[in-house]
C-alpha positions, 0 to 999 in steps of 0.5 A: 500500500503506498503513501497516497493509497494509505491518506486516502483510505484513513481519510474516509475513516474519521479519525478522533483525536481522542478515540483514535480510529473510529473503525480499526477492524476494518483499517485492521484487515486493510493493512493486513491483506495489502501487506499479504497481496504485495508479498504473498509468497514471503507470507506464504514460505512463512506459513508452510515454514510453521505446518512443517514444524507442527505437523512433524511433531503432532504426527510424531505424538500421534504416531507414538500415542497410538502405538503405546495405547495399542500396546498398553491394550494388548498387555492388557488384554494377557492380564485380564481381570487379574488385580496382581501380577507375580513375575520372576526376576528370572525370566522363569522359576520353580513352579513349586511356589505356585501352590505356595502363593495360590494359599496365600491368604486373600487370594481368590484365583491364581492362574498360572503361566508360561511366557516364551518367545518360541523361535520360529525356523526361518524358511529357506530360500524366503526372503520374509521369513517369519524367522528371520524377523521376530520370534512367536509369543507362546502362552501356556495356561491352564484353561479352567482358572485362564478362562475367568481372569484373562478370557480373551486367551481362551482358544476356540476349538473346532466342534470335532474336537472339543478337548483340543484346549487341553491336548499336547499337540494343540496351539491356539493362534491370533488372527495376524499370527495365522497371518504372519505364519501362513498357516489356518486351523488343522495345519501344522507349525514347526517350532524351535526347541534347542537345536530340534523341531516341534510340531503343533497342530493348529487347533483354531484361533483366538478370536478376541485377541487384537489386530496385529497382536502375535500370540499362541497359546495352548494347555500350560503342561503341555508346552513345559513339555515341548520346550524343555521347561519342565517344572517352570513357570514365568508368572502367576496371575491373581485374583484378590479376594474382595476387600483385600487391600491390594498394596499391603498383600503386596508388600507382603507376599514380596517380603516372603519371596525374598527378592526371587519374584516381582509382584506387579500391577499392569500400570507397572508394566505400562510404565515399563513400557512407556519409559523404554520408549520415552527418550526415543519418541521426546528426542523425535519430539524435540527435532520436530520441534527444531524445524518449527524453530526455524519456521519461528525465526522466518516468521521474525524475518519476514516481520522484521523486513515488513515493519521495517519496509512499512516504517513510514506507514505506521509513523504516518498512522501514527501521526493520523492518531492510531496508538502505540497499542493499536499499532502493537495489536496490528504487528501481533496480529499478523504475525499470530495468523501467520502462526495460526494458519502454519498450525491449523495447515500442519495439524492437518498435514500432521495428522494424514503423515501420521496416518500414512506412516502407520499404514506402511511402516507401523508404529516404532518409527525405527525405534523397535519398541512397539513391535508386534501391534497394528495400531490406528491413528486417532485424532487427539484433541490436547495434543492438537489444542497444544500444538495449535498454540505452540504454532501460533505462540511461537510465530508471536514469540517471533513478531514481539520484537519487531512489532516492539520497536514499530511501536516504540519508534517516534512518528517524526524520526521514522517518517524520516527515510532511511530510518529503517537501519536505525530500528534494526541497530536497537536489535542489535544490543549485545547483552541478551544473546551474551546471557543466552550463551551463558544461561546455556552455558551454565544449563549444560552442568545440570543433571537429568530430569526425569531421566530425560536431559530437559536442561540440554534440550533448553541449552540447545534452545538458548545457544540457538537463540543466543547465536542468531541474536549475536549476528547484527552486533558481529556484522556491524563488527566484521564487515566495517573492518573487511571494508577497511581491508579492501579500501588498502588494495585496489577494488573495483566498483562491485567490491567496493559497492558490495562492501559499503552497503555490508558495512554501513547497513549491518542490521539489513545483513544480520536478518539474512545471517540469521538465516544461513546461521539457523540452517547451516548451524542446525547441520552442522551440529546433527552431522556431528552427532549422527556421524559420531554416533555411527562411527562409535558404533562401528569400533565397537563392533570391531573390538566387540567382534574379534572372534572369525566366526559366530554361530548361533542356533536362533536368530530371535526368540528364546527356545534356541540353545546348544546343549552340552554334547552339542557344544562339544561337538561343536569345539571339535570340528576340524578347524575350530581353535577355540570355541568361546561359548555365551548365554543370553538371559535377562533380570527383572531388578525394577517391576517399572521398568524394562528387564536387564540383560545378563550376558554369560560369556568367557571372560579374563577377569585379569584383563577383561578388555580384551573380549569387553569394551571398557570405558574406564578403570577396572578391578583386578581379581585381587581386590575382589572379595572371596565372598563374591564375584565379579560383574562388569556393567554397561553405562545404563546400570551406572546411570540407571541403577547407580551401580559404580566401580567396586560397588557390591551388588545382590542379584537373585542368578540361580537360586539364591540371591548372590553377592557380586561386586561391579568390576568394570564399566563397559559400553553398550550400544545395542542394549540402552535399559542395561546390560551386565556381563558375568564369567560363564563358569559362574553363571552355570555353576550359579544356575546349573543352565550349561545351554548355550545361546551362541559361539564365537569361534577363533579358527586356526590360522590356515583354517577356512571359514567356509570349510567349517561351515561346511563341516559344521553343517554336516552334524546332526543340528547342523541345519539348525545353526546360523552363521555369521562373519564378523564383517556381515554382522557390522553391516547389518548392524549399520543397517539397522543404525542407519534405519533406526536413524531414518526419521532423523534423518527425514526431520534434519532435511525438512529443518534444512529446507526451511532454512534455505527457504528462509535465506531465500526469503529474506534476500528477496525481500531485502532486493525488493526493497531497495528498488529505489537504491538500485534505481539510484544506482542505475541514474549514474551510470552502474548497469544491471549486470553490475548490480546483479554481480554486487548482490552476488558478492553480497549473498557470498560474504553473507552467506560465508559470514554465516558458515563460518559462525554457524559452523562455530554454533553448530560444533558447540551445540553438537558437544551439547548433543554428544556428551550431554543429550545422547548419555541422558537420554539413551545412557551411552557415552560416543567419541566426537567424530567431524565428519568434515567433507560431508560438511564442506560439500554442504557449506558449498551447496549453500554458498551457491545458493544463497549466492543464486537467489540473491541473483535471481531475487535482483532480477526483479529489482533490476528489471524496473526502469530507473525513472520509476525505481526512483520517483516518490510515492506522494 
């Protein structure tokens, strides 16, 4: 809207001198669709720049709600009606306690159970092998007292055979469990136990259970019997009787059982299971949020270059009698429906990703904790209203400042031209991006809370802030000096051209700076996290993988195992060196939470980092007490447990509760809820189990790897084993990293895209507004092609200003990434790795760039003819 077109309309308003306008809805709406029709595309990038970073996030909590709940469902529907869960803190245990709890005053029902994740043989020459994938939930109930606590369990046989609920043979499958396995009723289904097959009848289906819930069940004695489970159970569910007060028979029966059993309730297990999933689905949350970050900061540019652009504008309406707060109110306004209609859009847009994404991918977004449901998404009206006023508040957050100093600034001075660089200078005051940095600075020293690194995310928050509210202060400092630099030497008109108006307009400058810093900072610093993550990864796996061969009976699952003989024959195969032989269990230490690995492998107590990754100190075998015996533990027990070096520790391994003493501290990354290592002969001698779960085989030295595969396979389990080289088992773990990284990945793109349509953004809104400076320009005598090389040279200094801060930005808050959000937030520690020549192609991608789109965005400018670029409006 120009000066003429603004007097005319404010005079058919009848203004009052003491009122101010008589119709300031209607002025309202004027000014602010004149604003959007003259730059629609601006308002536009600004608005898309919002729903991208809302519909990320919402569809991420969506995503991640949806799946939680169906899996909190599906638990729910295994417990039933029980009040009370009694579960071992060994995956099994005697079910001679069974009749001694079924007694236990209060107790009205107790349904016993056996929980197995039974390994399904992989079918060869399959590329989608249920085998390959996941194991087979297998219940084993006793059907009379199942029936009245968890129905939904209770299998449906066929009328010819009505007692197929107690038969040995007989396994009861879910529908997507009959799906997945490609079998119907009457068909039969190969399962793993040990080394050997058993064969089950399919006796019907399990009409009850949820969609994409995974689960067999079939009569309790008979599946001890079938997977070698004899006289084992994995839980009792209970029944209280009415009136019984549930938290004082709980404390009770817990002190009977002397830390052998964990007695739960199924919010317990839905803790558990929300906080296995928790770090993962905030740190997704949290770069959802990065890219509406971003859009927030578009959002100030696109303002900031609009008030700036309109400042005679409102000083005339000023002067008209509009108010300070009016005026106030107007700048907020249309910054908030900037806000508001990026939310509603990304709402939308959130919800069909969402949507999508469940349909094709599922609900573990990489993650793996949700696996086995098939959740729908939901619309949810919270996260939606949440979302909707984070969209909005924060694309106010981004007009607060320039809609400040419009309404701040005196009518006479900004009616003045060329008044804008002197409202950019009060954004310039250095003292408020200095406290940012050192509130940031001072935010990294505190712990964790709620398990979750909150402060390092607020630290990120504020070094990002702090970074971009620096720049006009450092433009003014750096391009008056690089000035004085080229006036020493001998520079043409372009330089010279390009440099003065750096120089003598730093705010103009800073705007675009802050755009470049925002992106390429954000780059820099998950390209840093992510590559050093990777490649921590990868030499850990080399020294984890020493061995030349590994075998193991089953890929998943846990009724695969070598017995005794079979492990003798094994380490005699011609070729084998040595056979270094482990165990995979797990320990339920917190009912809360998920279970911890025991891992049973041959380890030289003396010098344990040569089969375990060490991080630290260690204690030798002479300082271990004879009374106990050594474990090392991954960095998850030290931050999650409290365990440290040389602590004694009591864990019920075996049938007693054992003394044990925290010798080392290792690295894990393939196990984030804890993991801990004990020497083999213990364990066995503990627990009296002498199974074997896998094999890691040293070969002699002209011994060839095939050949022993080869030789391997002719014994009698042979067909049973699978093998693995080291080097295949680091690519498909890489494999796996890189897929569970890839919704990373997706939202560290879509943040660089905004980020560029930022830098875009604003340089064309700068050129466009020095049409008159290019008209100047051109009246004594510099050519368009002169013109466009200076507003090239611009966006090149600019844009390397901002790599070369962004990159300094990027790395400090990368630091922030690796050694504070990833060991709070998954409990592992990683080596900072630069990836540097992905990160120099980026910086010359977006050197050209932002070079081109200064061209481009001159053309326009340029294009005008120099009488008209001149003249005044009024």
């Amino acid at each position: 809207m120009s000066k003429v077109d603004l007097i005319a309309t404010v005079s058919t308003m009848k203004p009052s001198v003491k009122s101010g306008f008589s119709n300031i809805p209607l002025l309202s709406r004027w000014l602010l669709f004149a604003e959007w029709r003259a730059y629609p595309v601006r308002s536009l990038v600004a608005v898309i720049a919002i729903a991208l970073g809302v519909s990320l996030g919402y569809a991420v909590d969506l995503i991640n709600g949806a799946a939680f709940n169906e899996f909190s469902a599906a638990a729910r529907s295994l417990s039933g009606l029980a009040d009370l869960q009694v579960r071992g803190v060994q995956p099994l245990f005697d079910d001679a306690l069974y009749p001694q709890i079924a007694r236990q005053k209060g107790v009205a029902l107790a349904s016993p159970v056996l929980e197995l994740d039974v390994t399904v043989p992989s079918l060869p020459g399959v590329p989608d092998a249920p085998g390959q994938h996941s194991a087979l939930k297998v219940l084993g109930i006793d059907v009379f007292r199942a029936a009245l606590i968890a129905p939904d369990l209770t299998g449906v046989p066929s009328v010819d055979h009505p007692f197929d609920t107690l038969s040995d043979d007989a396994i009861f499958l879910s529908p997507a469990a009959q799906e997945w396995l490609k079998v119907h009723p009457g068909d039969q289904l190969a399962l793993r136990s040990g080394t050997g097959i058993v064969t089950l009848r399919v006796a019907g289906g399990l009409v009850r259970a949820r969609a994409g819930q995974r689960i067999g069940v079939m009569d309790i004695a008979a599946a001890q019997w079938r997977f070698g489970r004899i006289g084992k159970l994995s839980g009792i569910d209970l029944r209280l009787a009415p009136g019984v007060n549930r938290d004082a028979f709980r404390r009770t029966l817990l002190a009977q059982m002397q830390g052998q059993l964990q007695v739960s309730e199924i919010q317990d297990q839905e803790n558990r299971t929300n906080n296995m999933s928790r770090a993962y689905r905030v740190n997704l949350n949290v770069l959802a949020l990065v890219a509406l970050f971003t859009g927030a900061f578009l959002v100030f540019s696109t303002q900031a270059l609009s008030v700036i652009r309109r400042r005679a504008q409102f000083a005339l309406l000023r002067v008209l009698g509009l108010t300070r707060g009016q005026l106030l109110r107007q700048i907020l306004l249309e910054g908030g429906l900037l806000g508001g209609l990026g939310s509603l859009l990304g709402l939308a847009l959130g919800y069909a990703m969402a949507a999508t994404a469940l349909h094709f991918f599922g609900g573990d977004l990489g993650g793996g904790f949700f696996r086995g449901v098939q959740p729908s998404v939901q619309f949810d009206a919270p996260a939606a209203f949440i979302f909707l006023a984070l969209g909005t508040g924060i694309a106010l957050l981004g007009s607060l400042a320039p809609a400040l100093e419009a309404s701040r600034a005196r009518p006479a001075a900004a009616l003045k031209s060329g008044s804008g660089e002197v409202a950019l200078a009060r954004l310039a005051t250095a003292w408020p991006a200095l406290l940012c940095l050192l509130v940031a600075a001072l935010l990294t020293q505190m712990p964790p809370l709620f398990d979750l690194p909150i402060f390092g995310y607020f630290a990120v928050a504020l070094m990002l802030i702090g970074g971009i509210a620096l720049m006009p202060r450092l433009a003014s400092w750096v391009f008056p000096i690089v000035q004085k630099l080229s006036l020493k030497t001998r520079s043409g008109v372009i330089r010279t051209l390009a440099l003065a108006r750096l120089a003598n307009v730093p705010g103009h400058a800073s705007i675009a700076l802050g755009g470049v810093l925002s992106s390429f900072s954000l780059i820099v610093a998950m390209a840093i996290m992510v590559s050093s993550f990777r490649v921590s990864v990868d030499n850990w796996l080399a020294q984890l993988l020493s061995a030349d061969l590994y075998a193991r009976s089953a890929s998943s699952g846990d009724t695969g195992a070598m017995r005794s003989p079979e492990q003798f024959l094994l380490a005699a195969v011609p070729g084998v060196k040595r056979a270094n032989f482990s165990h995979t269990s797990t320990l339920t230490l917190d009912p809360a939470r998920p279970p911890v690995t025991l891992l049973a492998r041959e380890i030289d107590a003396s010098d344990p980092a040569r089969s375990v990754p060490i991080t630290g100190k260690v204690l030798l075998p002479a300082a271990i007490p004879p009374d106990a015996l050594p474990i090392w533990v991954s960095e998850a027990m030290r931050d999650i447990y409290g365990y440290q070096l040389g602590q004694r520790v009591q864990l019920p391994i075996g049938a007693h509760v054992q003394s044990f003493v925290v010798a080392g501290i290792w690295r894990d990354y393939a196990r984030q809820t804890g993991a801990i290592q004990l020497r083999l002969g213990d364990y066995r001698r503990l627990t009296g189990d002498t199974d074997a779960t896998e094999v890691a085989l040293i070969l002699q030295q002209d011994a060839k790897p095939n050949a022993v595969i080869a030789a391997m396979r002719k014994l009698p389990f042979g067909a049973s084993l699978e093998f693995s080289a080291p080097g295949d088992i680091r690519a498909l773990s890489l494999k796996i990293f890189d897929r569970s990284f890839a919704v990373t990945y997706l939202l560290e793109v879509v943040a660089i895209v905004i980020g560029l349509f930022g830098v875009a953004a604003t340089f064309s809104a700068q050129t466009l507004a020095r049409t008159q400076e290019f008209g100047m320009l051109r009246h004594v005598g510099v050519t368009r092609r002169q013109i466009l090389a200076v507003l090239a040279l611009e966006g090149c200094l600019l844009t390397a200003l901002g790599i070369a801060v962004g990159f300094l930005l990027g790395w400090a808050i990368s630091l922030i990434l690796v050694f504070i959000v990833n060991p709070q937030s998954f409990h592992w520690t990683m080596q900072l790795h630069m990836p540097w020549q992905g990160l120099g192609w980026v910086a010359l991608l977006l050197l050209i760039s932002a070079t081109l789109t200064a061209v481009v965005s001159g053309l326009r400018a340029v294009a005008m003819d120099a009488v008209r670029a001149v003249r005044e409006d009024w």
